[in-house]
N, C-alpha and C positions, 0 to 999 in steps of 0.2 A: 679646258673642259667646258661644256655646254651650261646650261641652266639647271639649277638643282630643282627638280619637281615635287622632290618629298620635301614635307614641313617637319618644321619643328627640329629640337636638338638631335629627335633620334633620326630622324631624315638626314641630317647633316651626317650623323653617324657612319650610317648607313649608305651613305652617298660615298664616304672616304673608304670602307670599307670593301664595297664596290670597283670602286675606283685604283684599291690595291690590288684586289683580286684580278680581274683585267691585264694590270702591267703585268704580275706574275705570271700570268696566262701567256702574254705575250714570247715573256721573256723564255717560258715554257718551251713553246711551239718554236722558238729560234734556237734553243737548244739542242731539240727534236730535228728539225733541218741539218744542221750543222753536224750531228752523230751518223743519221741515213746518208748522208754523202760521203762520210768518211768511211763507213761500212759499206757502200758501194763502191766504191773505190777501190779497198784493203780487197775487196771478194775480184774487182776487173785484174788486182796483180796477182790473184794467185794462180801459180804453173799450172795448167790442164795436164791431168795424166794420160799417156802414152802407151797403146796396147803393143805388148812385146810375144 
């Protein structure tokens, strides 16, 4: 991590706070990846129906 620019305790706070939020965020959005391709996928095998 970079330089904490907020002071004081609640800056530090605030800064881990931050700092959690973020990873979650990230971890979030790789989650999101990782479902949309499996969902594109499941949808590229399913059989096309066949006019009789």
């Amino acid at each position: 991590m970079g330089r904490n620019y907020l002071a004081g305790q609640q800056g530090d706070a605030l800064n881990a706070i931050l700092a959690a939020a973020g990873s979650n965020f990230s971890l979030l959005l790789r989650w999101l990846k990782d479902f949309l391709s499996l969902l594109i996928a499941l949808l590229q095998l399913r059989p096309k129906s066949v006019a009789t």
